[in-house]
N, C-alpha and C positions, 0 to 999 in steps of 0.2 A: 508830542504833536508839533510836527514844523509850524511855521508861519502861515504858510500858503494853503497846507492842510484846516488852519482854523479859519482862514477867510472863508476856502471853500466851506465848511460846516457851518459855519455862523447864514453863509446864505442859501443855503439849504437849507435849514431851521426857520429861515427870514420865509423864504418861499412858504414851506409845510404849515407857517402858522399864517401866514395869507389866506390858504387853503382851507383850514380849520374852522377860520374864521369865515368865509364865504358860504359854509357849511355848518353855522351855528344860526340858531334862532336869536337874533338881536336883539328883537324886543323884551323877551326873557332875562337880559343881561341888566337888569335894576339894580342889582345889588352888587357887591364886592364879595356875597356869600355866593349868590348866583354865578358870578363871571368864574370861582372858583370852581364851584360846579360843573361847570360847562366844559374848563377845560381840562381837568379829572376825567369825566368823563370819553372827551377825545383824546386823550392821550391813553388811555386803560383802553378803547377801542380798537384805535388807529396805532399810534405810536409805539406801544410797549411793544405787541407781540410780531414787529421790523425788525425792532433793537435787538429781541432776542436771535435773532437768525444770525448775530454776528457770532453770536458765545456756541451754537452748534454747527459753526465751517469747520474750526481745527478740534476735533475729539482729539482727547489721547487715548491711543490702542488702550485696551485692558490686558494686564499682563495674565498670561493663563495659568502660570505657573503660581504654584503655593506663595505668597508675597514674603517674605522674610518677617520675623518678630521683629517689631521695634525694640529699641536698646533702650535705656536710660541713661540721662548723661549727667552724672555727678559732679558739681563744682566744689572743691575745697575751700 
């Protein structure tokens, strides 16, 4: 990750958890178990299932044909 790619991410993360947060029940936030809570919750929600959509851009084709046996590789 270049330089410029981590500032952008770092504030987009900055942003998204602004966000999160303007859309979390505050008063519920007492605890250190709660805040953890909270944000488990929006991220298992909201977060997680973005992040996935980057791991299914590039599939790789399925080869159709028979796949080859694996070999064993013996070190002396």
């Amino acid at each position: 990750m270049t330089p410029s790619e981590r500032e952008e991410l770092e504030a987009c993360l900055k942003r998204a958890s602004e966000i999160l947060y303007n859309n979390t029940d505050t008063d519920s936030l007492s605890t250190l178990v709660d805040i953890e809570i909270a944000v488990r919750n929006q991220v298992l929600e909201h977060v997680s299932p973005k992040i996935a959509l980057f791991l299914s851009q590039k599939r790789p084709k399925l080869n159709e044909e028979k796949p080859e046996p694996l070999k064993a590789v013996w070190e002396n």
